[in-house]
C-alpha positions as CSV (number, residue, x, y, z in Angstrom):
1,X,48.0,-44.4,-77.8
2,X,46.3,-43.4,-74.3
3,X,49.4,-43.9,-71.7
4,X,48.2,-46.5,-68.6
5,X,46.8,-45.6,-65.6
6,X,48.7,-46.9,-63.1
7,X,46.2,-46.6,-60.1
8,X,43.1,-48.4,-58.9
9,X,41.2,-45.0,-58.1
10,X,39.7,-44.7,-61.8
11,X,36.4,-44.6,-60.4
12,X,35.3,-40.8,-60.3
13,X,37.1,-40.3,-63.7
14,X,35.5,-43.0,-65.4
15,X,32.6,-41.7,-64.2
16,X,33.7,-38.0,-65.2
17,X,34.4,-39.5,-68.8
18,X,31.0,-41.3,-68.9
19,X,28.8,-38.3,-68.0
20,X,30.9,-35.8,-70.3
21,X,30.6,-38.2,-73.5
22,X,26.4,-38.5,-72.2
23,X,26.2,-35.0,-71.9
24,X,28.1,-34.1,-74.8
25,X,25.3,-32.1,-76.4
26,X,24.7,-29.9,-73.5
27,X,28.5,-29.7,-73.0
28,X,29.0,-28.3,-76.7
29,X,25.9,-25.8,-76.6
30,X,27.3,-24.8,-73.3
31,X,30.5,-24.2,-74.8
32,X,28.9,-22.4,-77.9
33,X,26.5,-19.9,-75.5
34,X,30.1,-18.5,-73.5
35,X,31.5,-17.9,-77.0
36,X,28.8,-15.4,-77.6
37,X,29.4,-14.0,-74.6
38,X,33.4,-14.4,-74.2
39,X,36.4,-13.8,-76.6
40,X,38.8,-16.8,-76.7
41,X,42.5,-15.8,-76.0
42,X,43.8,-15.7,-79.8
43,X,46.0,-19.5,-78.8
44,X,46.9,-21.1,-75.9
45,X,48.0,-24.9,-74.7
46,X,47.3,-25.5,-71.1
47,X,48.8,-28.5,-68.6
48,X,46.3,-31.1,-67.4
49,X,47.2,-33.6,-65.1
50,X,45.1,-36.9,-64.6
51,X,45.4,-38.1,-61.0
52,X,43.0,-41.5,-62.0
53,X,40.2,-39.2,-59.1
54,X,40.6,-35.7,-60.6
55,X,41.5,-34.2,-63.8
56,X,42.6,-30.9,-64.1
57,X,44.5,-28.1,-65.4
58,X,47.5,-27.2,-63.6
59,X,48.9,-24.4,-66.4
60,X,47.7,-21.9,-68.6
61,X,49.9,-20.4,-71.7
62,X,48.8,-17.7,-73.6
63,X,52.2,-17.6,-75.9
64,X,52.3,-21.3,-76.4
65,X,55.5,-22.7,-77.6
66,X,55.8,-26.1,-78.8
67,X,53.9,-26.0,-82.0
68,X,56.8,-27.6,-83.5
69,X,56.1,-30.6,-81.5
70,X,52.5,-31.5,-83.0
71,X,52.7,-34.0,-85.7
72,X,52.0,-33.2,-89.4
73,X,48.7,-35.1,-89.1
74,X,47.4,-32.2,-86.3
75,X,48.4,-29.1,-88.6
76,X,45.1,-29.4,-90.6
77,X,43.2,-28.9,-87.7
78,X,45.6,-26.0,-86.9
79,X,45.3,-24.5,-90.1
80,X,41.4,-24.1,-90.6
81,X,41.2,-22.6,-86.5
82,X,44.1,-20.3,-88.1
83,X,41.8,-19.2,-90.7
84,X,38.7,-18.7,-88.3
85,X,40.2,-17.2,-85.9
86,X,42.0,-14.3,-88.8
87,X,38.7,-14.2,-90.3
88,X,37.2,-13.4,-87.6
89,X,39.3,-10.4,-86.4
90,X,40.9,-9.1,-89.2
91,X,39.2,-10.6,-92.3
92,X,41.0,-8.4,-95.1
93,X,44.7,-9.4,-93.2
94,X,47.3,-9.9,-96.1
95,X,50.7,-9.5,-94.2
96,X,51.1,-11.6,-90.4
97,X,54.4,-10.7,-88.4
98,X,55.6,-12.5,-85.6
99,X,57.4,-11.4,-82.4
100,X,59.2,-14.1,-80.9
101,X,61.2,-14.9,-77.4
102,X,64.7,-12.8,-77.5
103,X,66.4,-15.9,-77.7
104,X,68.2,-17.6,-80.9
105,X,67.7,-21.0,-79.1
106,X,66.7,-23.6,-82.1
107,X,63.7,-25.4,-80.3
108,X,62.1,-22.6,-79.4
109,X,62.6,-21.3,-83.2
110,X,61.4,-24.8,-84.3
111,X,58.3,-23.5,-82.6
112,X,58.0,-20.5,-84.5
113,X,59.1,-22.1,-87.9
114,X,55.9,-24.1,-87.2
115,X,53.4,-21.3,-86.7
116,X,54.9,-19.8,-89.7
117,X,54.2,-23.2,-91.8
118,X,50.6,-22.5,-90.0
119,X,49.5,-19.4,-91.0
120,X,50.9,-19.6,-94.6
121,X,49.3,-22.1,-94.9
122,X,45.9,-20.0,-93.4
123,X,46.6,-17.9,-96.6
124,X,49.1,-14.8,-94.9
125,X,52.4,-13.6,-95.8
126,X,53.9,-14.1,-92.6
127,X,57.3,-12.8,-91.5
128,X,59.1,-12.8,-88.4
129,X,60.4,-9.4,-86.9
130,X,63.0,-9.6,-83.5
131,X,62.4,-7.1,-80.8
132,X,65.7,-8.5,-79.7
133,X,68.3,-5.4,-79.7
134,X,71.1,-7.9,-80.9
135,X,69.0,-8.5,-84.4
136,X,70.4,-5.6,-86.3
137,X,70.0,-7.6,-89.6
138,X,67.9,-10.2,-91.3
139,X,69.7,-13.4,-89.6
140,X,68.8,-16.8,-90.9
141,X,68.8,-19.6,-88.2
142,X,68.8,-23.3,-89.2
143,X,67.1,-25.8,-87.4
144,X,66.8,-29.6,-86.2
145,X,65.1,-31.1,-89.2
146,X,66.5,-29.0,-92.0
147,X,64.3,-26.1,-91.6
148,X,65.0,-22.5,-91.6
149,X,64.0,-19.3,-89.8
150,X,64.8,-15.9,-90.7
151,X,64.6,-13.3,-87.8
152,X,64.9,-9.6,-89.0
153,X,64.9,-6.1,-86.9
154,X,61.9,-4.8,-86.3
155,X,61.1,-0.8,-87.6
156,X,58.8,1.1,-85.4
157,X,56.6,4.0,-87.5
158,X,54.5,6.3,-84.6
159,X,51.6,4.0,-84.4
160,X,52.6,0.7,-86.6
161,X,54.9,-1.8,-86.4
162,X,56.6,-4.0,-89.2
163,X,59.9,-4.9,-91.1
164,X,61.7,-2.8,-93.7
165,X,59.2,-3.3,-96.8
166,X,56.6,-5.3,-94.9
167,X,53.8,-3.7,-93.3
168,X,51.1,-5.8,-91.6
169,X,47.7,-5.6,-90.4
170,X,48.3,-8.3,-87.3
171,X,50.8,-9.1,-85.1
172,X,51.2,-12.3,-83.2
173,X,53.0,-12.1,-79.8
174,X,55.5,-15.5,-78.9
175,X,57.1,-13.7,-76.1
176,X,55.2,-13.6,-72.8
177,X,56.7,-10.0,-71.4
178,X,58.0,-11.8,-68.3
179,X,60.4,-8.6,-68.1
180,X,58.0,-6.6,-68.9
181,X,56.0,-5.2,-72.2
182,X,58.7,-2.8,-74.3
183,X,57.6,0.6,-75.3
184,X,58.2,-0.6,-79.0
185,X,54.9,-2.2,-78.8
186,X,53.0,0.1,-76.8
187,X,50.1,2.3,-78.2
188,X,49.9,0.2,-81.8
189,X,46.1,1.4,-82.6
190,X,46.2,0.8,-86.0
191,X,47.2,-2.8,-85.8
192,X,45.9,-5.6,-83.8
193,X,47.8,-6.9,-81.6
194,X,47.3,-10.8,-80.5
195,X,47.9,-11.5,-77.7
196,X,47.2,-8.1,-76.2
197,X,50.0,-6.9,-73.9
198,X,47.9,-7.4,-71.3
199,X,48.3,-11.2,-71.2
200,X,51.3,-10.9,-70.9
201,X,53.2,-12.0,-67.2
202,X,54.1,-8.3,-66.9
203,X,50.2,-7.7,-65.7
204,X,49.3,-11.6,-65.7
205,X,48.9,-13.1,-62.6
206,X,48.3,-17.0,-61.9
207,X,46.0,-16.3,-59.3
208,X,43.2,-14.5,-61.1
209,X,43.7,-17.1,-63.6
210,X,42.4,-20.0,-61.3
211,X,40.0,-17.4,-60.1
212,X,38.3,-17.1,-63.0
213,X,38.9,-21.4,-63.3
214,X,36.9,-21.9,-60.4
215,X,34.4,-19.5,-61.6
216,X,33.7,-21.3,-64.9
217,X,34.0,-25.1,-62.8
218,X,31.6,-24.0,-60.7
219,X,29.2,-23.4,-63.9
220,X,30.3,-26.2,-65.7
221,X,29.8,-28.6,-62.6
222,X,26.6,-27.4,-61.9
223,X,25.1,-27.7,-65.6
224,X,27.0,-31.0,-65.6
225,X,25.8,-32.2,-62.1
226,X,29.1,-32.7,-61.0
227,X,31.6,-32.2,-58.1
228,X,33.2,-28.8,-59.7
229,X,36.4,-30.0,-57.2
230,X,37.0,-33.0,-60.1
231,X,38.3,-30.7,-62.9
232,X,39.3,-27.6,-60.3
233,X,42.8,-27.3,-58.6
234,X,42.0,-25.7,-54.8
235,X,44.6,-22.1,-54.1
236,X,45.5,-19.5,-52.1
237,X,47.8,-16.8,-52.8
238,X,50.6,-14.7,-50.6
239,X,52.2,-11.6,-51.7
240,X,55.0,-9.5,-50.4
241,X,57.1,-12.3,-49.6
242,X,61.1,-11.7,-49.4
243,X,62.8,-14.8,-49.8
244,X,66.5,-13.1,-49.2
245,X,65.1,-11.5,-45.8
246,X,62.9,-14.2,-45.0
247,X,60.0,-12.0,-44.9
248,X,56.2,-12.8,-45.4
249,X,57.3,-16.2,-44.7
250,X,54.1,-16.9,-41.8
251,X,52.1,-16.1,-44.6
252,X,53.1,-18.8,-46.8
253,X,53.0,-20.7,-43.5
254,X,49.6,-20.4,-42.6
255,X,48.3,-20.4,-46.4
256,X,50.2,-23.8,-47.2
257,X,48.5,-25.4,-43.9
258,X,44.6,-24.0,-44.5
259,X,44.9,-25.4,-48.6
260,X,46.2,-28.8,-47.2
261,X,43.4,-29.1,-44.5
262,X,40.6,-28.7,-47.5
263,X,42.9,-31.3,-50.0
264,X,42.8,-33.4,-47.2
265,X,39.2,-33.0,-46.0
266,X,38.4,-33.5,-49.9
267,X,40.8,-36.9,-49.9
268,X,38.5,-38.4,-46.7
269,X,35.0,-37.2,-48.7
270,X,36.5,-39.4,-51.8
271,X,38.0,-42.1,-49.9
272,X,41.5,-41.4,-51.5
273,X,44.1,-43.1,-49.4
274,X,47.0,-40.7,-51.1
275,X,48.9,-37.6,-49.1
276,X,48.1,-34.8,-50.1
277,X,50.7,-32.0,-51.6
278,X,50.8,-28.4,-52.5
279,X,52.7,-26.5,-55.2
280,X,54.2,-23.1,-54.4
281,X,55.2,-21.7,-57.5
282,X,55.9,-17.9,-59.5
283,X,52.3,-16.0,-59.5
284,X,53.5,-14.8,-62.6
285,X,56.3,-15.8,-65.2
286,X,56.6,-19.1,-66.5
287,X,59.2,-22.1,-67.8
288,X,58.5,-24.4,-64.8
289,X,60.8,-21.7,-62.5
290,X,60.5,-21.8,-59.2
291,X,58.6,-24.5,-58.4
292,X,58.4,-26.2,-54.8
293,X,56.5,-29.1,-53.8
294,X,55.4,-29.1,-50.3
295,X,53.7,-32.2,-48.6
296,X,54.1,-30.7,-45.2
297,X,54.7,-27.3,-43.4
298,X,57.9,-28.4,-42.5
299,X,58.8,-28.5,-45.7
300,X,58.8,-24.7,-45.9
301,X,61.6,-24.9,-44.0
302,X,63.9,-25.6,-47.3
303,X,63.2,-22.0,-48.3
304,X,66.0,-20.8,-45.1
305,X,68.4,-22.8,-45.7
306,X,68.5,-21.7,-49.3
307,X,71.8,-19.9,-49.8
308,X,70.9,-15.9,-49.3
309,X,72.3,-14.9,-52.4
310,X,70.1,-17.6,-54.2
311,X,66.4,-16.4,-53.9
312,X,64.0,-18.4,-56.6
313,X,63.5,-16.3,-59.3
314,X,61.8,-16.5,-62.9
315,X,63.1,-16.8,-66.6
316,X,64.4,-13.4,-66.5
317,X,66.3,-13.0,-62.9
318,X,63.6,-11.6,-61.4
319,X,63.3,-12.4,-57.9
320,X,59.9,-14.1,-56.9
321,X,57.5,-12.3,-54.3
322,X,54.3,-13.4,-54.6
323,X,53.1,-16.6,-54.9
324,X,50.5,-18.8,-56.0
325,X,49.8,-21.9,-53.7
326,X,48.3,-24.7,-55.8
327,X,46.6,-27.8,-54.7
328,X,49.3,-30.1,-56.1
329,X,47.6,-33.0,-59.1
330,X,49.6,-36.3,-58.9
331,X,49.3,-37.7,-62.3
332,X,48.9,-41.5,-62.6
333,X,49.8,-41.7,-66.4
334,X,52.8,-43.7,-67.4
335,X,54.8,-43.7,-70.9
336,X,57.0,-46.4,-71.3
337,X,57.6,-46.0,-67.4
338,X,57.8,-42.4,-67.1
339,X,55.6,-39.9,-65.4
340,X,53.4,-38.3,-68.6
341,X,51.1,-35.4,-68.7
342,X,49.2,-34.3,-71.3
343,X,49.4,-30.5,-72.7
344,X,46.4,-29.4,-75.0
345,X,47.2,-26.8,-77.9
346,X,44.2,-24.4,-78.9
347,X,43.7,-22.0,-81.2
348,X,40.5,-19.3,-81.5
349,X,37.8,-21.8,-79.6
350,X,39.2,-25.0,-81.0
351,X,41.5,-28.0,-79.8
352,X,43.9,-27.8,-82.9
353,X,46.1,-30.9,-80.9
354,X,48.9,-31.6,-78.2
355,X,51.5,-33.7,-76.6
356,X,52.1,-35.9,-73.7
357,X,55.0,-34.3,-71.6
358,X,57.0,-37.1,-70.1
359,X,59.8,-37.1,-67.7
360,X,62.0,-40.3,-66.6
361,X,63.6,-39.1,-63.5
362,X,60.3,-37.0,-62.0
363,X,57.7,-38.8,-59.6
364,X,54.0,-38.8,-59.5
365,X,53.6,-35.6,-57.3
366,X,56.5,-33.4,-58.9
367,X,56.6,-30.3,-62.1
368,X,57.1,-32.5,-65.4
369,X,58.0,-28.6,-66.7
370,X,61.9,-28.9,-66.2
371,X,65.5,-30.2,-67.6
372,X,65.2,-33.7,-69.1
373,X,61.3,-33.5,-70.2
374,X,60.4,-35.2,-73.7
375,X,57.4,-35.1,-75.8
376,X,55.1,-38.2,-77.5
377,X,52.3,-36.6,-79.9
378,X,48.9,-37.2,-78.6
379,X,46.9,-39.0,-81.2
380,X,44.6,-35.5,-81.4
381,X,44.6,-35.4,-85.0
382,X,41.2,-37.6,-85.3
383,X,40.0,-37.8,-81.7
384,X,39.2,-34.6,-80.3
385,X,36.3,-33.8,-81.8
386,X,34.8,-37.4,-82.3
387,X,34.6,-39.6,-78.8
388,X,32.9,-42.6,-79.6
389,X,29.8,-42.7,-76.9
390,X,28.9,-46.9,-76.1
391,X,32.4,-47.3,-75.7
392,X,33.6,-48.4,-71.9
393,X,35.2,-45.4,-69.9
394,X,39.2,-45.7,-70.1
395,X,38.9,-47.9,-73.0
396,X,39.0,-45.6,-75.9
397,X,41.8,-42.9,-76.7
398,X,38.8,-40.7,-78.5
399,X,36.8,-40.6,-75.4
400,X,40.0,-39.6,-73.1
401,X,41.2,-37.1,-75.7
402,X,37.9,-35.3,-76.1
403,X,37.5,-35.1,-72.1
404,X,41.1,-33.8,-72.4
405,X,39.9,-31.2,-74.8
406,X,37.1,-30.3,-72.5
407,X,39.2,-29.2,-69.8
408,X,41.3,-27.5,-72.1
409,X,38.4,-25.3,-73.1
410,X,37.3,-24.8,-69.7
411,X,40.9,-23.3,-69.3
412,X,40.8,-21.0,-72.2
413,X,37.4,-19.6,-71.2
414,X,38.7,-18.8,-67.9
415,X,41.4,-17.2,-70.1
416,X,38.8,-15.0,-71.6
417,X,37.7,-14.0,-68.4
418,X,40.8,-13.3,-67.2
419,X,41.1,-11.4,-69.9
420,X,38.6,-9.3,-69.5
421,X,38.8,-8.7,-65.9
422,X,42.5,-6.8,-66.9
423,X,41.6,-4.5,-70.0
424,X,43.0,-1.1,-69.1
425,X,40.7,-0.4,-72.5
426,X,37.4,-2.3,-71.2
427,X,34.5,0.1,-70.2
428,X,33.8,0.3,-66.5
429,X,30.6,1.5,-65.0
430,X,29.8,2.4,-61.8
């Protein structure tokens, strides 16, 4: 079921589509010459929104959660990118443990019931172990939908990390470190560690994520012969900002202005009669926190009224001071009359599935990421790796799927350079 597009400026996506689904050998061997070169984040799912001109991603997680949320028909896929992506690091792995979120909130452990069902069914005892001081016992959790999950304490050895009576060879991180990594899974050499701490928001940063975007759209657009701007959200960053003492504020001022001047030079090059909009939002942390849309400079002015004692922070309380200024993506796609956006799940190099994320009471040019969201399955499980070429652009939920999973990738690669860029263990040479 492809949601409707509820504007008339279909033009440069139809176009987009058609030349992806033409090119789709060169896109693939494309894709297949970075993996030589680049290692894919272990998993991620990434935001796309679809403004009917542009299509790109707004949002890249490298602790996805939502896995419960994929149908059963998309867990096959899930399964066999499971089993590359082990084989491929840790071939001999027996024993998986999982480190979740602190949090005993039953979605989220929906989520990790899920990548349990995964990876058991990838052929690895998999256990989940709780960094979360408060677990001081195996504690069983039930769940919407009858399912279980048992959390138990994690036991720290000098350099492993397991359960009492279960020692593995992998670990699989589900908490992003917003607050920071904990020492309890520092220095872990014999064991690998995925994702490595280093993706997590404690050292990640939004910015040098969409750096490294623009890097691989500017590839991809020129291999493609394309406008990299289509897929490619436009930012600028400001640091050192002090929401409580109002400081750093001209910054954000004159940053907002210069990234709306290039949206709306881009806007007049396309003939796009819309106005354009900016997102300020966390450079690092995640949960749709702190999120501001700004149409105009004026708008900025929100941020003094705002009660001194109520800064925008993150997930954890931590107050925000540097930003990320994103060139704001309306999406045009409707579900049952509510704003949609679709998120992409990968795992290894592959598109194992996703969802559309819909809100009722959120418009066009606002975060779909907040209270009140729902999720309708994408219809992944057969589509993202067979588009049907012949078939009119916009017609066919195959073709818009696969371009959907092309963006996605283009995200995760810029994952792996991202990822690169921020080894404290990568060789440097002078």
């Amino acid at each position: 079921m492809v949601p409707h597009l509820i504007t008339a400026l279909t033009g440069p996506i139809n176009e987009l589509e058609q030349r992806i689904l033409e090119s789709m050998p060169a896109v693939e061997r494309w894709f297949r010459l970075e993996w030589m070169e680049h290692t894919p984040p272990f998993y991620c799912s990434v935001d796309i929104r679809n403004a009917g001109f542009k299509l790109a991603p707004v949002d890249t997680n490298l602790f996805p959660g939502g896995w419960h949320n994929l149908t059963p028909d998309m867990l096959p896929l899930a399964v066999q990118a499971a089993m590359a992506a082990i084989e491929k690091i840790c071939p001999e792995a027996k024993n998986l443990l999982v480190v979740p979120e602190n949090t005993k909130n039953t979605f989220y452990l929906s989520n990790i019931a899920q990548l349990q069902k995964i990876f058991r069914m990838a052929g690895l005892n998999v256990k989940v172990g709780s960094i979360d001081p408060d677990i001081k016992k195996a504690t069983t959790v039930e769940l919407p939908g009858g399912d279980k999950v048992t959390l138990e304490p994690v036991v720290r050895s000098k350099r492993r990390l397991g359960l009492k009576n279960f020692d593995p060879c992998t670990i699989l991180l589900n908490n992003d470190l917003t607050a920071g990594a904990p020492g309890i899974l520092e220095d872990l050499h014999e064991q690998y560690l995925l994702p490595p701490l280093h993706a997590g928001w404690s050292v990640r940063r939004k910015s040098r994520h969409f750096q490294s975007y623009e890097e691989v759209a500017k590839r991809f657009g020129k291999m493609l012969g394309i406008d990299p701007w289509l897929v490619n959200p436009l930012f600028n960053r400001c640091g050192e900002l002090d929401f409580f003492k109002q400081e750093g504020m001209e910054c954000l001022r004159t940053n907002v202005d210069a990234l709306l001047a290039k949206i709306r030079k881009k806007y007049k090059e396309y003939g796009i009669n819309e106005k354009p909009f900016v997102v300020v939002k966390a450079d690092n942390g995640t949960s749709g926190m702190g999120i501001m849309t700004v149409r105009d400079v004026k708008d900025l002015d929100a941020l003094r009224q705002r009660p001194k004692n109520k800064p925008p922070v993150v997930k954890t309380g931590q107050a925000i001071t540097d930003v990320i200024i994103q060139e704001g993506v309306l999406t045009a796609e409707r579900m049952n009359d509510a704003v949609a956006e679709p998120v992409v799940y990968l795992m290894d190099r592959y598109v194992v599935g996703g969802f559309y994320r819909i809100h009722a009471e959120r418009g066009t040019d606002e975060n779909l990421n907040a209270p009140g969201s729902a999720f309708v399955p994408l219809a992944f499980a057969e589509s993202t790796r067979l588009p049907q070429p012949g078939q009119k652009p916009g017609a066919s939920a195959p073709n818009r799927f696969y371009m959907y999973g092309v963006i996605g990738r283009l995200a995760m690669l810029a994952a792996s350079y991202e990822l690169e860029a921020t080894d404290p263990d990568a060789e440097t040479y002078d």
